[in-house]
N, C-alpha and C positions, 0 to 999 in steps of 0.2 A: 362979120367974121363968124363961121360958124363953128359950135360950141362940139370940144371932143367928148367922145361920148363917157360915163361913168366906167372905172374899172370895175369888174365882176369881180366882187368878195372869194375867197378862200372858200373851198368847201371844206366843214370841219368837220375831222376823221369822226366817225360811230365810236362812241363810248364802249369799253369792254369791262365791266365791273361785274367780280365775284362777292358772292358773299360768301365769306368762312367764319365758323365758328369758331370766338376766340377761345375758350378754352379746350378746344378740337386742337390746335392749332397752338398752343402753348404746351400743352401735353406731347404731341408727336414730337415738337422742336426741344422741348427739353429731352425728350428718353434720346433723341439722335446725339443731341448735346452728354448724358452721360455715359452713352454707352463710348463713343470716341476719346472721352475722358479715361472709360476702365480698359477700354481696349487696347487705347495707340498713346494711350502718356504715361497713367498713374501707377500702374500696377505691374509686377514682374512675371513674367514669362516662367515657370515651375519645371521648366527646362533646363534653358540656361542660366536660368537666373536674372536677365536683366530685361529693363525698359527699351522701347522702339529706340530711343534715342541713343541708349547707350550700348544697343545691336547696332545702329548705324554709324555709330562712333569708330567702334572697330573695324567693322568692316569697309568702311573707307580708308580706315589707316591701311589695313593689309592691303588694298586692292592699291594704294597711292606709293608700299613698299615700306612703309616705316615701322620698321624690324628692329627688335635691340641693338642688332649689329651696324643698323646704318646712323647718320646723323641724324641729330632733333633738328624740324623744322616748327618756325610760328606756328602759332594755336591758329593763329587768326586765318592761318592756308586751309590747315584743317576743316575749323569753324565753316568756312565759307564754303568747300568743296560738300560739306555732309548738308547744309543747308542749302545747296543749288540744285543739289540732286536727290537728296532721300528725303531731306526732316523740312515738313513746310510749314516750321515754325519759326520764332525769332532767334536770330545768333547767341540772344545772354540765356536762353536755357539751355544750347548746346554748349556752351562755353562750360556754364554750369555743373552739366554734367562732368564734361571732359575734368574740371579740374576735381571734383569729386573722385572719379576714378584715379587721381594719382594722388590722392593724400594719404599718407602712410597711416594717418590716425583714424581714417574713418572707413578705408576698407580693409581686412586683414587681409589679402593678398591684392596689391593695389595692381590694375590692370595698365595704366599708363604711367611712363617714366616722362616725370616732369621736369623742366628744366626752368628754373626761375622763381619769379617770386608766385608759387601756388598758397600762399596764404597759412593761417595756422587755427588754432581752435579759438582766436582770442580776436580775428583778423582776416578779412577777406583777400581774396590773389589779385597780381595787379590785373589790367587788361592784356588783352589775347595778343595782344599788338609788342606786348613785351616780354611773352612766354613763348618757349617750345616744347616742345613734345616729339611724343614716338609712341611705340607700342611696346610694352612691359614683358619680359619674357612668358610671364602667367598668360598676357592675352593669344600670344601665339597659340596655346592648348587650348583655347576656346572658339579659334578660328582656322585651328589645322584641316584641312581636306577638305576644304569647301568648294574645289574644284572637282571634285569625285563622286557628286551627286548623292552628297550623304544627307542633307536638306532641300526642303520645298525652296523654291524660288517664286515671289512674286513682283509684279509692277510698283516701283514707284508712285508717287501723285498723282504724275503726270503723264506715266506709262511711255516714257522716254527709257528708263534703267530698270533693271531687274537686282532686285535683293532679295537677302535670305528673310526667310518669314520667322527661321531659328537658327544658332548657332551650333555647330557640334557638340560645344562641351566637351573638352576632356575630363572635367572635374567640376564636380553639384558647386557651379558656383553659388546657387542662390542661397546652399547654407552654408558655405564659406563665407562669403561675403556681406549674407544678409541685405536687407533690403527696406527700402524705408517709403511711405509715399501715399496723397491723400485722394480719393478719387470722389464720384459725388455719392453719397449715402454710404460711402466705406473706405477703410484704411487699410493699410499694412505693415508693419513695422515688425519685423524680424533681424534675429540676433546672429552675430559672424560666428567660425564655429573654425575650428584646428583643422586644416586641412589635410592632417595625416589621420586622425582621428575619422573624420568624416570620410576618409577614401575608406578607412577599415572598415567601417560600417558600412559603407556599398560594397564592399567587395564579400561582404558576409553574406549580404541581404540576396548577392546574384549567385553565390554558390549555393545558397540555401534558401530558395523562394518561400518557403514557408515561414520563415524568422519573425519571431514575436519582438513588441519593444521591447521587452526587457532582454533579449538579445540584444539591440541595437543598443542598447544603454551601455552595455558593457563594455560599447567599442566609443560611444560617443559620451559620456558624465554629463557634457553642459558647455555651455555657451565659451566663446574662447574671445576675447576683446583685443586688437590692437595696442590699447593702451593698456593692458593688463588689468591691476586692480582686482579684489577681490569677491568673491558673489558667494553671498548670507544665507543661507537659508537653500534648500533644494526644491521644496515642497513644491513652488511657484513653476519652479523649470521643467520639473518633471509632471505636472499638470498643463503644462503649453504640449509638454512632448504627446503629450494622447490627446488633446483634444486641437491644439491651434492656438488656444489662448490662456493666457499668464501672465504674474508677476512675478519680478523679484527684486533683490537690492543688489548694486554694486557698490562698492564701499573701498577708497583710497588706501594702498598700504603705506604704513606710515609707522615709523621705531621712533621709540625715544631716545634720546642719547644726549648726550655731556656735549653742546652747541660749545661751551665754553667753561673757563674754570671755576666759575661762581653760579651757571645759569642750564639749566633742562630745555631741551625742547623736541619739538614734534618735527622728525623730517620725512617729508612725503616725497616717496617715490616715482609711484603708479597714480595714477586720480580714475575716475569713474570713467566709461563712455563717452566721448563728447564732451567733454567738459575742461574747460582751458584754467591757466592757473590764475586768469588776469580774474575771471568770475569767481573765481577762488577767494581771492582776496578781495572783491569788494563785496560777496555777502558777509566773510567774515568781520567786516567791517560795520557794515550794518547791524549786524547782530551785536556788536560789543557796542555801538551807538546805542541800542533798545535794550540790552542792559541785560542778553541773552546770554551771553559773553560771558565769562571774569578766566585772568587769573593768566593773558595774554599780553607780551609788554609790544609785540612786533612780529610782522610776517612779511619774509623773504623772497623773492622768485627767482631763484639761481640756476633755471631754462637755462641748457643750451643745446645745440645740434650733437655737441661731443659725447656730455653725458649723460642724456636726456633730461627727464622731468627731476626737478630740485626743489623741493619750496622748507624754509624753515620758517614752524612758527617758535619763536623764542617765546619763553614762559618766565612770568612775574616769580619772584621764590616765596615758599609757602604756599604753592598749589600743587596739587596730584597731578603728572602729568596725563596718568590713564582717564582722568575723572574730565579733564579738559579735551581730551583728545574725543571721547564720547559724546561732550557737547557739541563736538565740531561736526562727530558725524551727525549729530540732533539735528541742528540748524544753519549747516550750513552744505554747501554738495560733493562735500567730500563721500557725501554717504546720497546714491539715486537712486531711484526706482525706474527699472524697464521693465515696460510692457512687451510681453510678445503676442502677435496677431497677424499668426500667419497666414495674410489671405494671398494668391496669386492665382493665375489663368490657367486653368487646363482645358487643353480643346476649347480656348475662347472665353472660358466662361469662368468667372470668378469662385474661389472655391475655400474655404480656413481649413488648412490640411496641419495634421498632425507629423512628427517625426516621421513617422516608417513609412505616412502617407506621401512625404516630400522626397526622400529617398527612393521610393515602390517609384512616380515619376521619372524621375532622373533615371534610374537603371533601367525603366522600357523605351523612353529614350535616347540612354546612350547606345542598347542593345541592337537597336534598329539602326543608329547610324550605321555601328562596327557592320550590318549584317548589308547596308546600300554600301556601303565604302567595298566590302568584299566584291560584292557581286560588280562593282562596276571593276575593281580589279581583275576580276577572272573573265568580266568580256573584253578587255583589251589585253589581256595576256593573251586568248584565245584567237582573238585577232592577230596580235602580230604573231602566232606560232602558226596562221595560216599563211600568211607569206612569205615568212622564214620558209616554210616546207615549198613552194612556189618558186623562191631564190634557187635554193638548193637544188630543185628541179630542169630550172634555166640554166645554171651555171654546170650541169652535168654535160649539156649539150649547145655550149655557148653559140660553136661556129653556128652549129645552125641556126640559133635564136638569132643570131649578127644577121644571118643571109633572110633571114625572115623578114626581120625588117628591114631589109634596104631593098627585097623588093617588093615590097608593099610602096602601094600611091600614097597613103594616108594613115594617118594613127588609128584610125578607125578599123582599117583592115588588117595592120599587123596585129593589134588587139585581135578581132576576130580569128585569126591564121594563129595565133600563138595559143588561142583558148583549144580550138580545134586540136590542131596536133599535139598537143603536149597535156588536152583535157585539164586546164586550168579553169579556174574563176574568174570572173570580170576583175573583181581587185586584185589578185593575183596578176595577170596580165597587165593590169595599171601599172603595178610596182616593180615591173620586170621593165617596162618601157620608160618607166623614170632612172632606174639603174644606170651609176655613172662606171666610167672606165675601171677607176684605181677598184673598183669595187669584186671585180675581176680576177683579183689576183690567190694563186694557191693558201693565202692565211685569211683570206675573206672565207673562204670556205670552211677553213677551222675553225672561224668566228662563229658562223651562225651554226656549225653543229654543237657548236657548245652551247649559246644562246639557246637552241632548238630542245636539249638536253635539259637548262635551267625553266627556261619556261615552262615545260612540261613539270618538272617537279612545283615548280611554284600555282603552277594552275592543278595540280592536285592534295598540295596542301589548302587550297582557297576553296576547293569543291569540297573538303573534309572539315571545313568549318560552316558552308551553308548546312550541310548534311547534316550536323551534329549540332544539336542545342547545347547539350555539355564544352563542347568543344569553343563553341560561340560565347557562352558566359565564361570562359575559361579565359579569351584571349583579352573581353572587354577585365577582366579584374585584374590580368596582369599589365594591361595597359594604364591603371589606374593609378597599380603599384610605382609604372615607372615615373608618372607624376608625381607622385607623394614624396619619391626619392628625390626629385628636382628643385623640388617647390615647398615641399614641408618644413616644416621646422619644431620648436618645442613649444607649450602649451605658453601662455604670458599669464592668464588668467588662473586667480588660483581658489579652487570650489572648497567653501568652508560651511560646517553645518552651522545654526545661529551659536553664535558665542555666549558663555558664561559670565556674566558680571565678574571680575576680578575684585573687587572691594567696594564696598558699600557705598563709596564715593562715586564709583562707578555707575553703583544701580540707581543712585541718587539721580545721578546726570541722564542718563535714557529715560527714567522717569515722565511719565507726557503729562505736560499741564502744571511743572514745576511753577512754583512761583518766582519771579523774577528776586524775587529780595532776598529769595534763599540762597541763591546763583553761585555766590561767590563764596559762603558758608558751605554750602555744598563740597568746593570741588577744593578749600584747603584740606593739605595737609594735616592732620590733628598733629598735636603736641606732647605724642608720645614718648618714652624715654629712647637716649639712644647714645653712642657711644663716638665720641670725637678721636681720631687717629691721625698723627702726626708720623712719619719715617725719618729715621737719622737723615737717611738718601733725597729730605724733600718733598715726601710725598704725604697727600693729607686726603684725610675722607670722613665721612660719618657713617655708621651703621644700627640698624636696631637689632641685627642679629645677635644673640647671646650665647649661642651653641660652644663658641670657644669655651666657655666657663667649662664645660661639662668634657669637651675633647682637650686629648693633648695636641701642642702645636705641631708643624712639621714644617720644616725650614725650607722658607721659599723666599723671592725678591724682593726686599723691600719690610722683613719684619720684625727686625731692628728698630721699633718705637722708641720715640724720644717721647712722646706723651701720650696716654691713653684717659681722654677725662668723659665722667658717665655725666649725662644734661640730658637738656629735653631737644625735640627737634623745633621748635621755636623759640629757642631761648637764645640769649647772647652770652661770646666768654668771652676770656681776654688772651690777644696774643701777644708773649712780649719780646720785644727782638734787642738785637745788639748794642743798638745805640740807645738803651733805657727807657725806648716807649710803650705804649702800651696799646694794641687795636682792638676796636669793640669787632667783633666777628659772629655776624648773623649763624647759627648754627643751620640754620635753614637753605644757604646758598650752598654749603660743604655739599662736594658729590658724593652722593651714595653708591658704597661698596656692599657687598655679603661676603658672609662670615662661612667657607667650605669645608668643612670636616675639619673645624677647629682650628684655621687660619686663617689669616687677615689677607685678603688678595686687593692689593692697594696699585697693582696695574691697573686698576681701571677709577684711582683716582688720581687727584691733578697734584701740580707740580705747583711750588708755593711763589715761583716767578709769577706762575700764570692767573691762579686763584688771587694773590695781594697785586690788584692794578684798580686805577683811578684813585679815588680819595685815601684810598688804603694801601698805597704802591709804595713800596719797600725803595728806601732810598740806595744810592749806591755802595757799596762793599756793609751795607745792613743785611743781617741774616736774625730770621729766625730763631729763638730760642724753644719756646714751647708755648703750650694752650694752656689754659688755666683758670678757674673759676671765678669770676668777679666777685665771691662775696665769702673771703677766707683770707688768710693773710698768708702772702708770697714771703719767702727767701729768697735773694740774689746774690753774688757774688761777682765781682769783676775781677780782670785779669789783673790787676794792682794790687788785689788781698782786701779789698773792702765788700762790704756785705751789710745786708741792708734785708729788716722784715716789715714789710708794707702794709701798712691798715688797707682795710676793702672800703677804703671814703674815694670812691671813683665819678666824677662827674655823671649827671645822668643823663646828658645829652654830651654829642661829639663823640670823631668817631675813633681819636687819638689823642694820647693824653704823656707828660713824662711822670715814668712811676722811682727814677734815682736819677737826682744831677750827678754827673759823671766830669771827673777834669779830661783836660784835654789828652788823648791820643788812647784811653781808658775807653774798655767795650765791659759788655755785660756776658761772661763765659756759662752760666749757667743760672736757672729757676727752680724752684720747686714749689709744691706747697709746705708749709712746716705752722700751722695753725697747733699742733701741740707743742706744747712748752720742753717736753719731752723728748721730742723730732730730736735724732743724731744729725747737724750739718758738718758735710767734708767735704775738705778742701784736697784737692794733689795738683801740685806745680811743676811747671815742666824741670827743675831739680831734683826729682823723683820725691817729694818730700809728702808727707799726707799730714793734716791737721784735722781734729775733730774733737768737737764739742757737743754742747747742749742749746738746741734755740732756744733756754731762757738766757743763755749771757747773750742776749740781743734784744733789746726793747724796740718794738712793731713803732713805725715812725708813721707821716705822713709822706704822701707822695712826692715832695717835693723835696725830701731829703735826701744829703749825699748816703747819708749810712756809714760804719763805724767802720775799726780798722779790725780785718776778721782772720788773717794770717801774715806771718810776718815774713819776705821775703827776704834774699839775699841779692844781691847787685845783677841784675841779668837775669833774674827769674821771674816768671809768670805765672800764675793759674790758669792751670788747663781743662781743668773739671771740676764739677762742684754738684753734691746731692744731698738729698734730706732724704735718711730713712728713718722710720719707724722705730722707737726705742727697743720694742721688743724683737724683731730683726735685725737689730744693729749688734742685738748682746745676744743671738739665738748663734750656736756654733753653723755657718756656711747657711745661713739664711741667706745673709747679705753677702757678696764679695768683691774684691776690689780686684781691675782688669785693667794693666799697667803694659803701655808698648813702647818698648825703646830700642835707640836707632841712635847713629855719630853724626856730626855735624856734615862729613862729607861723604855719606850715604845719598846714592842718588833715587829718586824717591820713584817707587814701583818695581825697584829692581832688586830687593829682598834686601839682607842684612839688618834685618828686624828680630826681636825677639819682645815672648808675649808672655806675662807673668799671671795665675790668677792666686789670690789670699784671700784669708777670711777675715771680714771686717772686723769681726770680734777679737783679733788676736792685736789689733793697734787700739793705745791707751787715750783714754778720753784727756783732752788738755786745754788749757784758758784759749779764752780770745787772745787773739793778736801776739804767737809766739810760733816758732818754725816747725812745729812739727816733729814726725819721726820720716825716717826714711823707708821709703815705701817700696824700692826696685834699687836693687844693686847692678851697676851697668859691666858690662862684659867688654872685652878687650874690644876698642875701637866706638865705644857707645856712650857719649855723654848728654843725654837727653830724653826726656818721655817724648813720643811723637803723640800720647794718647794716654788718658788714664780716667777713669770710672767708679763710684763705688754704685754698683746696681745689685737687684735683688734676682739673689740666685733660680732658677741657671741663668748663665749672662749667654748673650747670643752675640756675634760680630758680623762685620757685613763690609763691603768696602762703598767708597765714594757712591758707584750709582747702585747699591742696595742689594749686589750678591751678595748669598749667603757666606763667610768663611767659620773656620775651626776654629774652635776655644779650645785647651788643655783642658781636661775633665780631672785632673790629679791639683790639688791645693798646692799649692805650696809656701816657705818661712814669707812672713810680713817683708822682711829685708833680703830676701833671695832673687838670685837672676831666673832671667827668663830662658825660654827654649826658642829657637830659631823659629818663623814661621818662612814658608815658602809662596806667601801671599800676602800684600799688603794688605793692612785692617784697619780702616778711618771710621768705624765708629761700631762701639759697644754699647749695649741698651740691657733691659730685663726683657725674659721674654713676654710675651701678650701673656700666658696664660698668668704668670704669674704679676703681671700689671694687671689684667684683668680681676683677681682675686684680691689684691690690693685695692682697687677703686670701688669692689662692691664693697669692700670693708668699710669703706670711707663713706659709702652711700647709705650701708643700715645703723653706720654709726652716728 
């Protein structure tokens, strides 16, 4: 059998091998590689302001219709329609952008209205798939008349679509907005800016091409942030404004204020640029970990949509809170630094432009659009005012124009025949042959001479603004204006020159390179003297101010003192209340008030419900008595006639103690101090009766005693009030005076039938313990009762329940005399501050 023959091998193609030089060859491919980086991704356009992607962004949305007015549709339509056609990159940088553009916090006028979860400063937005969108009314003025030939048009990728190479801009978005972004061998990162601010400053710049910065300064100060916050220092911003490039600080506004009735803290408003409150709180957390920190018990994030940015830091008591609030800006980002570098493209080409340089941009090209948008206006007004006049000419001689064409063979030749006789133009002739019936009629004619009339005026107001450069910067600045009207608003950012250290604790804390150990030494409070304040009304504060001593008071709410005691601000006193106890009270938690032209303004301390809570919480129907020094001996009296002067043997731990056993249904109506033997104690019982003695018929007991019997009652009476003054004020004529209010049993209470007695304590006779007294108030027809009675150190002030002022009688008058009607109820009489005041120094250099 014979053998088939071998198959013929492949012939194998000729080898085509180049040799290139690889670093030939890594050079070219990298500069191809950066320039499409600076070109077509990283860097903003000194135009409009924005990247390829985020010109593509909008101009998709316009072109696809998603206008404020219409509804949001998915990102994800979006996404996909600008990535099929313009951006031939991946969907997560387009996304990227898009949601950039609607975050309230990171553009100040945000170009896209989001809908959904677009994320936060703390927190990324979900997917595209679960957001919509639209176009932002701001984007509308940056993509108005792009059908009007006021920008270059070039090819897509793929030379499939044509897009803008720029947007109009009605407004410098790039320094509104600012712009951010890294490209290869450079960056850019510039600051957002007030867009009313910034239009004033173009609008200067194009009536007055010559305009130096410090013109433009005057309409522009400095950077305008989203999130407000304040910016330190100028030197930085106004060095970026001339050359491109700067620093400076942004720094959180933040007050202090009364968080609660015992505690200070820091509540921040505004926070820096960029920066969320969640990174808020865990450097500050770090920082008090590394022992950067002191003097911090807790920090708050009380974020919401409604009322925006919340954060409280609550403070330890016994810190400054100025001196901690300074640490915070130290080390933590409450207090940033932005850089500005402003680089962007002009004519292509990467450029670090200064203020008047980024402005002088923007106004030649928004100047050139307004002057392409004319021009393409006034050639199609001039067009159709050619076939207006055409119409008009047709319709003068219809039959015949009718009989012209019908007997024409063809549109060709009634064309020709109508040009001829009637000497029209070929378009003219076109638009006479399109001409329908209704068109015909006697108000068609009225139509277009009017139309013929407006045209003309409008094509010679359009031909008066190519003509005129005045004219032409005139119409771009008022067009600027009307943006500013639409879209502006007030500044957020607020420009502060560097601040002054407020106190040493202050400059302590800014200090760089503190040592950590000192931290919290630092930022206390010292334990300077200062002044504890209790009000009839409930209200309580401490102050270091001492100006009252020197000013007379002037009657405002709340200054009516039940006690006024001089300490230090770290020290502890004692509170003693109804039920016989005693509270140790940090003088250090008490809010601080000041002291205004010689009065105590205790509106802006706390109320003793709110200050006595947790360990130290005032049981039910327990009130307050007064403040008082743990290391002198008290006098008390109870509503029974027992009275009791207390050794200062007070436990030295715990933070309540009993200072009188009390029998059952027995409260404690009044304190004082009475450490001399000499102290006058008075007693007045709602019988009008007044008792008064010497604290030595009282031997100083321990605290666990009931205490002796100190006025003698009669069946149905009570003590109502009880003080200790001063020997030499008790026996000085109207030093001291006794303020006595009395009312009938069926007196309905606030509705007057009160009357108010004042006497001088020196005119009632000193008499033993435990015997009734004299009578203090002679009661007037229908009045058998004190609702109120006093001996305080003259002049006596009154005040009602919540600490308005009322009147006192300024005339003395008999120990045993009636009162005078008042026309305002009166629940509690006191001394006044100044004269409590001159009293406690007394006590202090004594």
């Amino acid at each position: 059998m014979a053998r088939r023959p071998a198959a013929a091998a492949p012939e194998t193609p000729a080898e085509n091998i180049t040799d290139i030089d690889v670093s030939s060859e890594m050079e070219t491919s990298f500069l191809e590689y950066a320039y499409s980086v600076i070109y077509s991704r990283a860097l903003p356009d000194a135009r409009d302001g924005l990247k390829p992607v985020q010109r593509r962004i909008l101009y998709m949305m316009a072109q696809m219709g998603l206008r404020p007015d219409k509804g949001h549709v998915k990102s994800a339509r979006v996404v996909g329609e600008v990535m099929g056609k313009l951006h031939p990159h991946g969907d997560a940088a387009i996304y990227d952008a898009l949601v950039r553009m609607a975050q309230s916090w990171a553009l100040r006028l945000p170009l896209v209205d989001g809908h959904g979860n677009f994320g936060s400063l703390d927190d990324g937005p979900a997917a595209p798939r679960y957001t919509e969108a639209r176009m932002a009314p701001a984007a509308l003025a940056l993509t108005a008349d792009l059908d009007e030939d006021v920008v270059d048009f070039e090819p897509n990728y793929d030379n499939q679509f044509m897009q803008p190479s720029v947007l109009p801009a009605a407004f410098p978005n790039l320094l509104v907005n600012g712009a951010s972004g890294i490209a290869v061998g450079m960056a850019t990162n510039m600051a957002p800016h007030n867009l009313g601010e910034v239009i004033s400053g173009a609008q200067h710049l194009i009536l007055n091409p010559k305009a130096s910065l410090e013109d433009i300064l005057a309409h522009i100060p400095g950077p305008d942030f989203p999130s407000g916050g304040r910016i330190v220092g100028l030197d930085g911003v106004h060095q970026a404004y001339r050359s491109g490039r700067g620093s400076f600080k942004i720094r959180a506004k933040a007050s202090i204020e009364q968080v609660s009735a015992r505690r200070n803290g820091i509540i921040v408003t505004e926070l820096p640029y960029m920066v969320g409150p969640e990174t808020v709180i865990a450097k500050t957390k770090e920082a008090a970990q590394a022992k950067k920190l002191a003097g911090i018990s807790d920090i708050l994030d009380l974020t919401d949509r409604r009322h925006g940015t919340r954060m409280v830091v609550e403070l330890k008591a016994g810190f400054d809170p100025h001196a901690v609030l300074a640490q915070l800006y130290k080390h933590t980002p409450l207090e940033t630094s932005f850089g500005i570098n402003n680089v962007a493209l002009v004519n292509g080409q990467p450029r670090t432009l200064g203020l008047l340089e980024l402005l002088q941009v923007y106004v030649d090209h928004r100047i050139d659009v307004v002057r392409r948008r004319t021009s393409y206006r006034l050639g199609k007004r001039k067009d159709r005012l050619h076939l207006v006049e055409g119409l008009l000419i047709a319709i003068l001689d219809i039959d015949e124009v009718i009989q012209i064409i019908r007997a024409a063979e063809d549109t060709a030749t009634a064309r020709e025949r109508l040009m001829t006789i009637f000497d029209l133009t070929q378009p003219q002739a076109e638009h006479i042959l399109e001409l329908r019936l209704r068109q015909l009629t006697r108000y068609s004619t009225l139509e277009l001479e009017q139309e013929k009339q407006k045209l003309e005026e409008e094509i010679a107001q359009l031909q008066a603004i190519l003509d005129s450069e005045t004219l032409l910067r005139q119409t771009v600045a008022g067009e600027l204006a009307e943006v500013a009207q639409k879209h502006g608003d007030e500044r957020r950012s607020e420009l502060v020159d560097a601040e002054p250290d407020a106190t040493p604790a202050v400059a302590a804390a800014r200090t760089p390179g503190k040592n950590n150990d000192d931290v919290a030494g630092g930022l206390e409070i010292p334990d300077s003297p200062c002044w504890v304040l209790l009000s009839d009304s409930g209200m309580l504060a401490r102050t270091s101010d001492r100006s009252a001593l020197l000013h007379p008071p002037r009657r405002r709410r709340h200054d009516a003192l039940r006690s006024l005691l001089a300490t230090t601000a770290r020290a502890e006193i004692g509170a003693v209340t109804s039920t016989g106890r005693m509270l140790r009270v940090p003088v250090i938690e008490m809010p601080v008030v000041e002291i205004a032209g010689g009065t105590v303004n205790l509106n802006q301390g706390a109320k003793t419900k709110d200050f006595f809570t947790g360990s130290l919480q005032l049981e039910k129907k327990e009130e307050l008595v007064g403040f008082f020094p743990l290391d002198t001996v008290l006098a008390l009296a109870t509503a029974a006639g027992r009275v009791k002067r207390v050794r200062p043997e007070y436990p030295a731990k715990g933070e309540h103690w009993e200072v009188i056993s009390l029998k059952d249904k027995d409260q404690v109506v009044g304190a004082a101090v009475a450490a001399e033997e000499s102290d006058r104690l008075v007693f007045i019982s709602r019988a009008a009766q007044l008792l008064t003695f010497e604290a030595s018929k009282v031997r100083p007991q321990g605290r666990t005693g009931g205490g002796v019997a100190g006025m003698k009652l009669s069946a149905g009476d009570a003590v109502i009030g009880f003080s200790a003054i001063p020997a030499a004020s008790a026996d000085s004529p109207a030093a001291a005076v006794v303020v006595s209010c009395a009312a009938g049993s069926e007196t309905l209470e606030g509705l007057g039938g009160e009357s108010i007695k004042v006497s001088d304590l020196a005119e009632f006779p000193i008499k033993g313990r435990d015997t009734g007294g004299v009578r203090a108030h002679r009661f007037l027809r229908g009045e058998d009762h004190l609702t109120l009675g006093a001996a305080v150190l003259a002049p006596p002030l009154a005040a009602d329940r919540r600490g308005a002022p009322r009147t006192v009688p300024a005339e003395l008058a008999r120990r045993d005399g009636s009162g005078v009607p008042v026309d305002q109820p009166i629940d509690a009489v006191a001394s006044s501050p100044e004269a409590l005041f001159q009293n406690a120094a007394a006590l202090v250099s004594g």
